[in-house]
N, C-alpha and C positions, 0 to 999 in steps of 0.2 A: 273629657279629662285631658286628652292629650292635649287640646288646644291653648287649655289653660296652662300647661309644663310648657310651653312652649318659649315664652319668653325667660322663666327661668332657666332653661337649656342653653338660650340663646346667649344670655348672661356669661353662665357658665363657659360656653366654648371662646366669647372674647377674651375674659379674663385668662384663659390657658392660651390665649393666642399672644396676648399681650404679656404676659409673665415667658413664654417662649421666645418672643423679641427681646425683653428687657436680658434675659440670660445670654442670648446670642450676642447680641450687643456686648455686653459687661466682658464676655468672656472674648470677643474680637478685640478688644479695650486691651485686656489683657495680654493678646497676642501680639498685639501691635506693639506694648511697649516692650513685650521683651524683645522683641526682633530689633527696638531703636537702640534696646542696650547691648547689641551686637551678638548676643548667645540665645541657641532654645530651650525651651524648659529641660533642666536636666533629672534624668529619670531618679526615682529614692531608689540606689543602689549604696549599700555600705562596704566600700573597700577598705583592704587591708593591704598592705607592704607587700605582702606576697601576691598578689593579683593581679596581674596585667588588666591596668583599665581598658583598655583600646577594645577590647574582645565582647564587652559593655554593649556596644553599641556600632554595628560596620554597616547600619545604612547611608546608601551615598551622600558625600559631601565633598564641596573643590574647596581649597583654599587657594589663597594668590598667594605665592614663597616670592622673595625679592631677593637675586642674587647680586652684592654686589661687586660684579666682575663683569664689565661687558664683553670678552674673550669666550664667556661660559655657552657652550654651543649646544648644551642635548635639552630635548623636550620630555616630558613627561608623559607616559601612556603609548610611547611609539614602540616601545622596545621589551621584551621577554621580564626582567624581571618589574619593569615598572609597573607594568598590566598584572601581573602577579598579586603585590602588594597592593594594589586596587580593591582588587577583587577578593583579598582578604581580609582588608581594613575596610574595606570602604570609602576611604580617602582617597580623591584625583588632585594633581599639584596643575596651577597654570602657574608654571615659572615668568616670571618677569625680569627681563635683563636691561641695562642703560645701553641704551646708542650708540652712545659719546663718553664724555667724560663722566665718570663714576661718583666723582665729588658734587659736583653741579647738583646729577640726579639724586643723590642722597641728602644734598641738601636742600632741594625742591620740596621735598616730598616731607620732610620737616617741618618745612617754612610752613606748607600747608596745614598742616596740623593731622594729618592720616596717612596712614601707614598700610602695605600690606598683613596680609595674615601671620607671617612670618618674613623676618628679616634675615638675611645671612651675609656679615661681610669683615674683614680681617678687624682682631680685638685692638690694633693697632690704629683704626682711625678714629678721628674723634670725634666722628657721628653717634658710635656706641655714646660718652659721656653727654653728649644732645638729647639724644633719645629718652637716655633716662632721667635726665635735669627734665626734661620738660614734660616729664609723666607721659610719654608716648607709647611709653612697654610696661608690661606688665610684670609684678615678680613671680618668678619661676614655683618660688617656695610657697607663697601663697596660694598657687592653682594649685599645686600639688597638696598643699592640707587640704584646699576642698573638695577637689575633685578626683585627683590621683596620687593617693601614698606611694603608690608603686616606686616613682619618683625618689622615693629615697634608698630605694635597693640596687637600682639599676644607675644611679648615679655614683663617680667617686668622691667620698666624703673631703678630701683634697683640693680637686677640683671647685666644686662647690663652694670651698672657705676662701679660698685663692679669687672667685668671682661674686664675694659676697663684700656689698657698698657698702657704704657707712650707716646707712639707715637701717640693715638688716639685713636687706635682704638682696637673692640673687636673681638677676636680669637677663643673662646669656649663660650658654654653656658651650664646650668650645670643641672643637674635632682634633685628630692629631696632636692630643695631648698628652705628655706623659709624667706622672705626678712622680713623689720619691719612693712610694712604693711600684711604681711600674718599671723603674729602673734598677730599685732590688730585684724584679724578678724578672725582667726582659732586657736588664743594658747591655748583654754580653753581644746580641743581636740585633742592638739601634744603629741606626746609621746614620748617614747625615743627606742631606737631596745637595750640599756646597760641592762645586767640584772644579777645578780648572779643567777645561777640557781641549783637545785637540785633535786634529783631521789624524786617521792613523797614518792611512799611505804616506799624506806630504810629511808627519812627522817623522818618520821609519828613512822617508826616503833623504830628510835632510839629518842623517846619522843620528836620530831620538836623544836629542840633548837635553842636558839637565838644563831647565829652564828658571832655576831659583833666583840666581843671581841677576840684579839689573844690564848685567851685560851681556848674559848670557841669552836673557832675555829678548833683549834688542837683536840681539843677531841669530835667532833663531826665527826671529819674525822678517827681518831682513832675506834669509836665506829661501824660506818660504814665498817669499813675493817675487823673489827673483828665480824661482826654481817653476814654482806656479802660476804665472801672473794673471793668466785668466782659467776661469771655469765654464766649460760650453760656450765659451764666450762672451762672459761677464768676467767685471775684474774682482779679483779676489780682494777678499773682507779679510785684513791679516789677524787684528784683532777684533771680537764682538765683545759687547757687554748688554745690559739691560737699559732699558731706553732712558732715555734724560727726561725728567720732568722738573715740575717748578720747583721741587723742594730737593735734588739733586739725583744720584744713581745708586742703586741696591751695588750694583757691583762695584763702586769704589769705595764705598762705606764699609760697610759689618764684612762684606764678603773679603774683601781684600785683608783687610783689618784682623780676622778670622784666620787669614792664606798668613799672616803674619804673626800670629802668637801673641796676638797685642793682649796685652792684662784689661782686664774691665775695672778691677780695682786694685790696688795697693796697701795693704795695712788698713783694711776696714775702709778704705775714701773711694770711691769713684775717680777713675783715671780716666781721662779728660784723651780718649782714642784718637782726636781728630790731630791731638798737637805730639803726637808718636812722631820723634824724628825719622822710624822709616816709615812710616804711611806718608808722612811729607815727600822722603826720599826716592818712593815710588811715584806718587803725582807727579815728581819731576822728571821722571824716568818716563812716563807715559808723556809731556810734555817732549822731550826728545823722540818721542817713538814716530810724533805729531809731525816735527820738525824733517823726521826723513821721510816722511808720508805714507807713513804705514798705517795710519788712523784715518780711517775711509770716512768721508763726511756724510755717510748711510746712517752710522753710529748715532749722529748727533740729532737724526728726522725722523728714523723709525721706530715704530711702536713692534709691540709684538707680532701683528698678525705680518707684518712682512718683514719680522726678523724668521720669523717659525717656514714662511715662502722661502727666506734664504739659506736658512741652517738644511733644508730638504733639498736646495738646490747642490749644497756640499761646498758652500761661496766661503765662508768661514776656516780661519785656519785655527783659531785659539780664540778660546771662550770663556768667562769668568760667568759661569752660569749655572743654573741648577740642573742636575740631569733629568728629575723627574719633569721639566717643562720642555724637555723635547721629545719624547716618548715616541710619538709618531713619525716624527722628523726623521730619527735614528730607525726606525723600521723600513721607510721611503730609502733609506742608503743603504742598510744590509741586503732590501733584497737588488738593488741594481748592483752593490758592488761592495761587499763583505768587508773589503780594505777602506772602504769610504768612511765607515763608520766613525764617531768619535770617541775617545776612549778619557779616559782621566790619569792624570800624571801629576805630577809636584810640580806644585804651581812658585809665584811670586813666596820670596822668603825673607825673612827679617833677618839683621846682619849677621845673627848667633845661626843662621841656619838652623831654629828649631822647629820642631815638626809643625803644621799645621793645628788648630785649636777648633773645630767645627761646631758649628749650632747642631744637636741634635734635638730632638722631640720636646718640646720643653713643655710646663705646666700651662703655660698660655697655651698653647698651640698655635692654630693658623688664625681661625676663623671663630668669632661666635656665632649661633643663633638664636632669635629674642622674640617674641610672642606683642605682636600689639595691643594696643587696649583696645584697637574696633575691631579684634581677630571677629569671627562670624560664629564659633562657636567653643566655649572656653575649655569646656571638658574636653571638645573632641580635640581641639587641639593640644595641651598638656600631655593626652593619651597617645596622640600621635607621636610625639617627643619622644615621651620616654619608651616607647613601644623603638622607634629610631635607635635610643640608646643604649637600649638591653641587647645583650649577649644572644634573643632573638631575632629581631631588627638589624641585627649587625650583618648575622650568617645569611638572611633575606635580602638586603641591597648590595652585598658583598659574591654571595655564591645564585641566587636568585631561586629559582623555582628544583626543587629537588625533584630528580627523575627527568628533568626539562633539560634544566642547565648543567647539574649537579648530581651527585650520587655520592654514596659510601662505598668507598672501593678501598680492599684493604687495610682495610679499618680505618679509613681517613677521608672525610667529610672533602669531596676534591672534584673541582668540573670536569665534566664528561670530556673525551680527546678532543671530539672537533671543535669544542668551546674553548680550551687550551691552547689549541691549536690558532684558530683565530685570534686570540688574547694574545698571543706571539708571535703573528705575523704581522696585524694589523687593528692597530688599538682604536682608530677611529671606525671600522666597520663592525668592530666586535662592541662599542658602545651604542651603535645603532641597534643592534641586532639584539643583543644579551642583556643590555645595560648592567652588567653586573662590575664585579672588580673596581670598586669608588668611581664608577659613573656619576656614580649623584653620592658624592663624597662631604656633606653639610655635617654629618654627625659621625663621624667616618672615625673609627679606635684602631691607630694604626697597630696599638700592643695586641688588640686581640683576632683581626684579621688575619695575621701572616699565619697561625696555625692551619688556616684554609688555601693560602697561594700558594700558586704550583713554586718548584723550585727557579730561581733565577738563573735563567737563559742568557745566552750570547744576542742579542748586541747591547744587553742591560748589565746585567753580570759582573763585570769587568772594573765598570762606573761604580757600581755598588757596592763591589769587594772592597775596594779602592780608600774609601772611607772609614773601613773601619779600623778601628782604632786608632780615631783622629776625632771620634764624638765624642762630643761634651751638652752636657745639662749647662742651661745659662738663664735658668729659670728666673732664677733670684735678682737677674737685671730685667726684666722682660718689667711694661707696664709703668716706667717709671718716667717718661716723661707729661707735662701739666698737659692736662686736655679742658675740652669748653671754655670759657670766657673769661678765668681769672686770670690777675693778672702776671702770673709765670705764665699762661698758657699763651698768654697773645705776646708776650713777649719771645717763647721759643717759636711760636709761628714765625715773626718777622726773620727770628735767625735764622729757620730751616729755608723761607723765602731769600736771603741771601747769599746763602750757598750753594742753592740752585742757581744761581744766577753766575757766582765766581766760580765754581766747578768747570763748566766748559771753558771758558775765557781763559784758565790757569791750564787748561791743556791746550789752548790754542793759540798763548803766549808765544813769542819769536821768539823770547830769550830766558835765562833765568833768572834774571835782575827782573824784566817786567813782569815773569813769574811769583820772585820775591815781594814784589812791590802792591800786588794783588792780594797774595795771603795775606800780607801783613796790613793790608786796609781792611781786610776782611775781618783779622782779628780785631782788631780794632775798633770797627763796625758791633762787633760783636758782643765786648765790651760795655759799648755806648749802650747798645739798646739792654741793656741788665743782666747780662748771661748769669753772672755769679748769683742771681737768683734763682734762674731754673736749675742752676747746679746745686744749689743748697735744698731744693725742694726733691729734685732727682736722688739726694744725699736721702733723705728723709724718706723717702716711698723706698728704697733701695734698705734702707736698718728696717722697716717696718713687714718688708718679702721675705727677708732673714727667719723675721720673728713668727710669723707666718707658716714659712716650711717646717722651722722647725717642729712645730708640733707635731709633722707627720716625718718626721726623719729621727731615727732610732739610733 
């Protein structure tokens, strides 16, 4: 009898051996194509607005973040609070920084048509409008209806509308941003990072003059060079600014511009900043500054990473720069030499002598971050985000691991002394060590952080105070000039490329006839190639921000 089942049996066991392939099979089919569509199967969980996705799912996963800042020095997993959020999310970051030049790399990496997992880099270049013309990011709002509502809790409805394209939808969301409601309820305590700054000692020691006036100016830079001339042995830097690149310099632009009370607009119009007869009347001033050689030819070669060597060597006497970018620098002088330090004072002034007009926090902020279409995994990333941009996420990359970094002391969510303690001696080993305090600053809410930092200290303090009440919102200009390939946009290219180009040259003019005779080809230039177009498009983005805010301004 047996013998006879036996072929039946035999039947029987291919047929389950073969239907156990055809399924293995089918279902590796399956597996394979989702991993080509960059995501894994996401689990049937139904969230709601109240729900932090991220908590979903904390098995490990890396993603690739691209920052773009080749400056940006910390790694990911090396330090107390990054290992923290590891191990609570699940998520490891391998940061990827550019080399070299920032643009190249970002545009490399376009050209190719793939992106890291995440992108992060200022909403001002115009890689963000590439990215998204060419479908290379994903929108924000649409990961969030599928995969995480949370997203619309922990996000500002402001914000959002403010980075929402014409197609619907939104692509980045930005750090350091502060909408109309965060200035109803935190503008008393915005500041601004603008500051004219200067050496204390040598300014103290050449009687702390008022430096507003163009002549005042010159010969206070004068009296420094001659009082100072060298530092340990190198000659002193009378003036610094931000370094020159192709399309011209932060510090002779908005910043100066800024030091000067210039109007952004006039009776509804865009006021054309560049042609301010004192922002001219200062380039000439600085053209004379040239002429008595108090403009070190450092200024015109170095990039940051051996301006930041020089401002720590204390080579600098006067600076049109941001405080918050020398952090370190100013801790490397306090502790050698308390008087070394540099402080902030009334900088360059427009003829009326009115007060300074500063950039503070505005509704763009610094930076976006944008999610690609090969991200590796869609939910976890969205989850990841918004977990970054929730009021939890914040207190987590800001104060770091509680009981570790951090404790409630006093009733006040505040890092433990010797975490403190290092945070104000020494900001480059307390980001090794702690990474807390905007270490890793990509989704960083400067409105809701400061409830957490300790009080401001001496050799910061001073810079800080110094600013306020000279902040302003300038939200409503932010974002308005053409980006990507139309034709405003490649027309302001060319312009922005010729004023990098006449910027140094008009400071390095002999005289001020070859002075004159520069700008006025410039303008000229400027002209030719179509300007009154990007000005009429700049008009049009600029009434459309208005209409914009308004809806969230009472």
């Amino acid at each position: 009898m047996n013998k006879m089942h036996k072929p039946k049996n035999l039947l029987m066991l291919m047929f389950a051996l073969v239907m156990a392939f055809t399924t293995a099979c089918s279902s590796g089919g399956e597996k394979k194509a989702e991993e080509n569509q960059g995501e894994k199967p996401v689990e049937e969980v139904k969230l709601t607005q109240d729900q932090p996705g991220w908590s979903v799912d904390t098995s490990p996963i890396t993603f690739d973040w691209y920052i773009n800042f080749a400056w940006f020095p910390n790694k990911w997993g090396e330090d107390i609070t990054s290992k923290y959020i590891t191990k609570k999310t699940g998520v490891d970051i391998n940061f990827i920084v550019p080399a070299g030049n920032e643009a190249e790399k970002m545009n490399a990496m376009i050209a190719s048509g793939s992106l890291p997992d995440f992108i992060t880099l200022g909403w001002y270049e115009d890689a963000v409008k590439k990215m998204i013309e060419g479908d290379l990011v994903l929108p924000l709002n649409e990961l969030a209806d599928q995969y995480d509502p949370y997203f619309y809790k922990v996000t500002d409805p402001a914000k959002v509308s403010w980075y929402t394209q014409e197609d619907g939808n939104v692509y980045g969301y930005p750090n350091s941003s502060s909408s109309p409601k965060d200035y109803e309820k935190f503008g008393d305590n915005l500041t601004s990072t603008q500051t004219f700054l200067v050496r204390k000692d040598m300014y103290e020691a050449i009687g702390s003059p008022d430096m507003r006036t163009p002549e005042a100016f010159l010969k206070a830079l004068e009296d420094a060079k001659k009082l100072f001339p060298d530092i340990n042995g190198q000659p002193l830097i009378p003036l610094g600014l931000y370094d020159f690149h192709d399309k011209g310099n932060a510090s002779l632009e908005h910043y100066i511009q800024n030091f000067l009370a210039i109007p952004y607009e006039k009776d509804g119009k865009l006021y054309d900043r560049f042609t301010d007869p004192d922002f001219v009347k200062w380039l000439k001033t600085l053209r004379l500054v040239n002429e008595k050689g108090l403009l070190s030819k450092d200024i015109f070669i170095d990039k940051r990473p051996q301006m930041e060597e020089k401002i720590a060597q204390g080579r600098y006497f006067a600076m049109l720069y941001a405080r918050s970018d020398l952090a370190n620098q100013q801790n490397v002088l306090y502790a050698n030499d308390p008087n070394s330090i540099y402080i902030a004072v009334d900088g360059p002034a427009n003829s009326s002598m009115d007060q300074a007009t500063l950039s503070g926090p505005s509704i763009s902020g610094w930076t976006v971050t944008l999610i690609s279409k090969d991200v590796k995994d869609k939910a976890r990333a969205i989850r990841f985000l918004d977990y970054l941009i929730s009021e939890e996420g914040q207190r987590d990359t800001f104060l770091g691991e509680k009981g570790v970094t951090w404790d409630t002391i006093d009733g006040k969510d505040q890092f433990l002394p010797e975490v403190e303690q290092l945070l104000q001696s020494d900001r480059g080993a307390f980001d090794k060590k702690y990474g807390a305090s905007h270490t890793f600053w990509m989704l960083m809410d400067t409105n809701m952080t400061p409830a957490w930092a300790p009080a401001s200290v001496e050799p910061f303090k001073q810079m800080e105070d110094w600013t306020r009440g000279k902040t302003y919102s300038f939200s409503q200009f932010d974002q308005l000039d053409p980006q990507g390939n139309s034709e405003e946009g490649i027309i302001n290219g060319k312009v922005l490329q010729e004023w990098g180009k006449v910027l140094p040259k008009m400071l390095l003019a002999k005289t001020d006839v070859e002075f004159d005779q520069l700008w006025n080809d410039y303008l000229a230039k400027r002209e030719s190639l179509g300007f009154d177009k990007v000005q009429e498009y700049r008009q049009k983005m600029y009434e459309g921000n208005m209409k914009k805010l308004a809806e969230f301004i009472e």
